[in-house]
C-alpha positions as CSV (number, residue, x, y, z in Angstrom):
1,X,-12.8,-1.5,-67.8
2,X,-16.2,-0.5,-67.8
3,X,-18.5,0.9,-65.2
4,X,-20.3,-2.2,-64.9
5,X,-17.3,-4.0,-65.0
6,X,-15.9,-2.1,-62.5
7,X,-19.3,-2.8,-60.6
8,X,-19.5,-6.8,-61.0
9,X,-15.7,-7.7,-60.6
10,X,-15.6,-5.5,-57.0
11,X,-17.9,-7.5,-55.9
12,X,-17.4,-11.1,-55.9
13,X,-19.3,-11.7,-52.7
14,X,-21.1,-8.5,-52.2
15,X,-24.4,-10.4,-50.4
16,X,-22.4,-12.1,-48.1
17,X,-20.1,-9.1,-47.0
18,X,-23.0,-7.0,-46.1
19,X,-25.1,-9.7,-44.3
20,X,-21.9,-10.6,-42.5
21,X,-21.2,-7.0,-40.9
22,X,-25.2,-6.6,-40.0
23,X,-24.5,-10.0,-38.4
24,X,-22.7,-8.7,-36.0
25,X,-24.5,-5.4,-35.6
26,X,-27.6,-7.7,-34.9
27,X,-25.8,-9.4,-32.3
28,X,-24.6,-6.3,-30.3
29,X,-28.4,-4.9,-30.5
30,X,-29.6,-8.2,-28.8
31,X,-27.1,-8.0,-26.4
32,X,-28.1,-4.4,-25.1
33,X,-31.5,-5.8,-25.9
34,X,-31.3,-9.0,-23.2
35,X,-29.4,-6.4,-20.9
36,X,-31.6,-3.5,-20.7
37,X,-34.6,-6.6,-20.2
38,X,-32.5,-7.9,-17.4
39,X,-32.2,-4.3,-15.7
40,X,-35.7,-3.3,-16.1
41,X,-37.1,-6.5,-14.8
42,X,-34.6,-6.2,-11.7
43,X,-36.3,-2.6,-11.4
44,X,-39.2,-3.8,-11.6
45,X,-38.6,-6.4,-9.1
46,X,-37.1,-3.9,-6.6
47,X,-40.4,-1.9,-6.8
48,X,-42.5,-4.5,-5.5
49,X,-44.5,-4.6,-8.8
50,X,-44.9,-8.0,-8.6
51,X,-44.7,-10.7,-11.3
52,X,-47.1,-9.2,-14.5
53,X,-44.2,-5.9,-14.7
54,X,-41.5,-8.7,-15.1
55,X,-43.2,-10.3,-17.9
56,X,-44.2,-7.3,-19.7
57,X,-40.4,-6.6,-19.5
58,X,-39.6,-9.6,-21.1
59,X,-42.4,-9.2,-23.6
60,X,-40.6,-6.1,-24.6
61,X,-37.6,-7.8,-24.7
62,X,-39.3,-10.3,-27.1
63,X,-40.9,-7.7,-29.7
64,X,-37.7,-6.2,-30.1
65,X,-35.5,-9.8,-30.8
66,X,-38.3,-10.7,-32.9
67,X,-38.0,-7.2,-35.2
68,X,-34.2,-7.6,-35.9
69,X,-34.7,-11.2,-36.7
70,X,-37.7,-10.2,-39.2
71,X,-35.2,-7.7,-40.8
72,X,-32.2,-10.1,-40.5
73,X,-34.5,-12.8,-42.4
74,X,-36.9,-10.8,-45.5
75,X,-35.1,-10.7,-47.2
76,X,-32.7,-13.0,-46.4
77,X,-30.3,-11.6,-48.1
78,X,-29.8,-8.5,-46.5
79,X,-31.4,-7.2,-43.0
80,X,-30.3,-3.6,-44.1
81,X,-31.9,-3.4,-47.1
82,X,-35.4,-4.8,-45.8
83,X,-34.7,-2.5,-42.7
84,X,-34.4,0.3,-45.3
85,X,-37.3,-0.4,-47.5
86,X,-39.8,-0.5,-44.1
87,X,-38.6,2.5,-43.2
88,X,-38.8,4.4,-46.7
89,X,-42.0,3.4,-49.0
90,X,-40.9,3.2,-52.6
91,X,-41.7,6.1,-54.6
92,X,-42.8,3.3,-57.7
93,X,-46.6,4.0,-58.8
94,X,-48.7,2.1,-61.0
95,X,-49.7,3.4,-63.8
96,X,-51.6,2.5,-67.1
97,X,-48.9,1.0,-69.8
98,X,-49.9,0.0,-73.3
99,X,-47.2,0.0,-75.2
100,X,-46.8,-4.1,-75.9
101,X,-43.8,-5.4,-74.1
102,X,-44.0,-8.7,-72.3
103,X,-45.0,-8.9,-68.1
104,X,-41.7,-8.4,-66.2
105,X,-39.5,-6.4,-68.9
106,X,-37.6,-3.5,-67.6
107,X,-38.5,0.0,-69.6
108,X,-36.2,3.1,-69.4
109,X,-37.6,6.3,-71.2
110,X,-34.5,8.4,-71.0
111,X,-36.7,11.4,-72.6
112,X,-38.8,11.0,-69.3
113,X,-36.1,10.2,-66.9
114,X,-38.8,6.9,-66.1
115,X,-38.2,3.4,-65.6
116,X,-41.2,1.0,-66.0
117,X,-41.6,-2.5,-64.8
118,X,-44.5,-3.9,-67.0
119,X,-46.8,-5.8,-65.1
120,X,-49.4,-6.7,-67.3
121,X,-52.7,-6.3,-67.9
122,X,-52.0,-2.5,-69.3
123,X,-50.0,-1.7,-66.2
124,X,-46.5,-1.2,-64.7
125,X,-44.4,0.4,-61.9
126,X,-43.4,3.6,-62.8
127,X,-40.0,5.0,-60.9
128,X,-38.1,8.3,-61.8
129,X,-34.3,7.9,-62.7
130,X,-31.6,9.9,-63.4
131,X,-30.1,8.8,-67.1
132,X,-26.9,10.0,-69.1
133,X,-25.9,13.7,-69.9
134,X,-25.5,15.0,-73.1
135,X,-23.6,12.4,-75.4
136,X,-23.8,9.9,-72.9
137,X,-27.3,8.3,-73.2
138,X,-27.6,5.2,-75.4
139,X,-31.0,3.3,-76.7
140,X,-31.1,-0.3,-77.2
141,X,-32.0,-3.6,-75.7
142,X,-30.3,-5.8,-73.4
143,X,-31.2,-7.7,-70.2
144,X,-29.9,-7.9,-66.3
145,X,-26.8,-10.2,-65.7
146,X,-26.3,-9.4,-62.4
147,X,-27.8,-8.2,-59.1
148,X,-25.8,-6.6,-56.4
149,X,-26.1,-5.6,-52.8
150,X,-24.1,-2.7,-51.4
151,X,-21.7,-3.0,-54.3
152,X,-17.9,-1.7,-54.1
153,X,-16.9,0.5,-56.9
154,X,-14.0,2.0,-58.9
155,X,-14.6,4.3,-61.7
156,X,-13.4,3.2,-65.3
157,X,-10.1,4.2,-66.2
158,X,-12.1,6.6,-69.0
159,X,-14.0,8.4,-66.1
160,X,-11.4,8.5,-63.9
161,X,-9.3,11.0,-66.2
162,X,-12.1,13.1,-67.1
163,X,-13.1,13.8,-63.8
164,X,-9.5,13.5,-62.2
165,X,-10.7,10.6,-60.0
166,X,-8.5,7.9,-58.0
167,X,-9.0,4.4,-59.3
168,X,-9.2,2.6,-55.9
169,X,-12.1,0.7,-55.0
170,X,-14.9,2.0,-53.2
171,X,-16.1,-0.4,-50.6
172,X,-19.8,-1.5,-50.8
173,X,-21.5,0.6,-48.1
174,X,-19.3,3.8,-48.5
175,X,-21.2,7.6,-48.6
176,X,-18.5,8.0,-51.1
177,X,-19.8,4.8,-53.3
178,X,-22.4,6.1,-56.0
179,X,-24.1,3.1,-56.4
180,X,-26.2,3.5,-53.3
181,X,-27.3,0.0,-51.9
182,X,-28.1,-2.1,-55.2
183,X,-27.3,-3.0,-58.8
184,X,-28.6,-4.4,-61.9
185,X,-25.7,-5.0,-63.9
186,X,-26.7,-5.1,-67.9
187,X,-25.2,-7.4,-70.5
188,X,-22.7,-5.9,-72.4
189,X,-20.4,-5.0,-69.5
190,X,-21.1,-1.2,-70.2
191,X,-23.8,-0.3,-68.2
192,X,-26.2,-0.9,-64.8
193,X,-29.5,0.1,-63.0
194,X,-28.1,1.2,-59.7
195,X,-28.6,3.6,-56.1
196,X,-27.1,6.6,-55.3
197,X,-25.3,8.3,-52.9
198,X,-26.7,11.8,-54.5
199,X,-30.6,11.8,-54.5
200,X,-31.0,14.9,-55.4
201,X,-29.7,13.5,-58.6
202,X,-32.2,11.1,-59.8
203,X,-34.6,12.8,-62.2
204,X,-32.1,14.7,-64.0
205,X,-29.2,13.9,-67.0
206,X,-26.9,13.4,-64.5
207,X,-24.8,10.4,-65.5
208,X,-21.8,8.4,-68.1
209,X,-25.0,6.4,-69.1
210,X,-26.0,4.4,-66.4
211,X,-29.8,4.5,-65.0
212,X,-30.0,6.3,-61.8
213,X,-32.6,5.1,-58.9
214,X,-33.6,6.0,-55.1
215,X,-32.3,3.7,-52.7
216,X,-36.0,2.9,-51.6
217,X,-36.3,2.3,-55.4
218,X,-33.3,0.2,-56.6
219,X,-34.1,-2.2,-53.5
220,X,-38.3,-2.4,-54.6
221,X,-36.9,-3.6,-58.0
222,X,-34.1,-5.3,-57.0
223,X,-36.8,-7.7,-55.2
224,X,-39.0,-7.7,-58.4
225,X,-37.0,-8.9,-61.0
226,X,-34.1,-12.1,-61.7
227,X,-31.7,-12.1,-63.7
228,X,-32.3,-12.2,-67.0
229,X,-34.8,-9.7,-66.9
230,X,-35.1,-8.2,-70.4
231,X,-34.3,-4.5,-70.8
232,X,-35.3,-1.8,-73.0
233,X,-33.8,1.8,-73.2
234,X,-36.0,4.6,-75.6
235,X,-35.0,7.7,-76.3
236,X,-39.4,8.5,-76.3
């Protein structure tokens, strides 16, 4: 089984896993969140502050149930990963692009270690990623059949004897996973766009062929592009 193999059929429900766990972790904030309004209203109360401390209590209260909802809700697919990308601005930049591909096609210069979204109009996003070592990269086209949120994992039965790795799935979410929080899964079965766990990683030759991204950068494009998305891979 391929890498991307590996990635797509660990994760039948991937979306719905992840929102489900931050579910509940947004249901235990608003529950400290309606007790600690409750305890500094009844402060307030006690300290004869009269009514206007109360309600900037529960206005409190209110900006921080309206937050978690905001991040449960864009995008609606995960609250983590639009937590994640508030906190963390993408490292993507524009940049001039005249080389002729169509608005929306994915471009990976492996000589660069880039990836460019085309935007049109002589521009695209321009992120750094880490590409294949030595005998590992590939050129060619293909296209995205699959997006994934915090993807579970289990190396290909090829990498797992070269680097003396078990062959147990990683769960979505793990530090251990090294897809990080996303992936593009490419047709073929062979290869993906993904996260990482290593960061320090992306920008180098670092992988079995796969197209390494920041976090903040896999979740920017994850939002930007369907499935189908064409994809090109140069070697310049």
């Amino acid at each position: 089984m391929t890498e991307a193999e590996s990635v797509a059929r660990s994760s039948l429900r991937p979306a719905y896993a992840a929102t489900r766990a931050h579910l509940g972790i947004v249901a235990v904030l608003l529950g400290l969140a309606t007790v600690g309004w409750w305890w500094t209203a009844g402060e307030m109360r006690d300290m004869d502050n009269g009514p206007w401390t109360a309600l900037g209590a529960f206005g409190w209260f209110l900006g921080v149930w309206v937050v978690m909802m905001a991040a449960m809700m864009f995008p609606s697919v995960s609250p983590t990963v639009a937590l994640y990308a508030s906190m963390s601005k993408s490292r993507g930049l524009p940049v001039a692009f005249t080389a002729g591909y169509r608005p929306g096609t994915i471009i990976v210069n492996t000589s660069q270690r880039r990836l460019y979204l085309v935007l049109g109009g002589g521009a695209a996003v321009r992120y750094p990623v880490g590409v294949g070592k030595s005998g590992k990269q590939w050129a060619g086209v293909s296209h995205v059949d699959g997006k994934y949120l915090y993807p579970a994992w289990a190396p290909p039965a090829d990498l797992a004897r070269e680097r003396r790795m078990s062959t147990a799935v990683i769960p979505g979410g793990s530090p251990h996973n090294p897809m990080g929080v996303a992936a593009l899964t490419l047709a073929g079965g062979q290869y993906a766009i993904h996260g990482t766990n290593v960061p320090g990683s992306v920008g180098g030759y670092v992988s079995a062929g796969c197209i390494r991204m920041y976090n903040q950068d896999i979740t920017d494009l994850y939002q930007r592009v369907p499935v189908g998305t064409p994809v090109v891979v140069v070697a310049r």
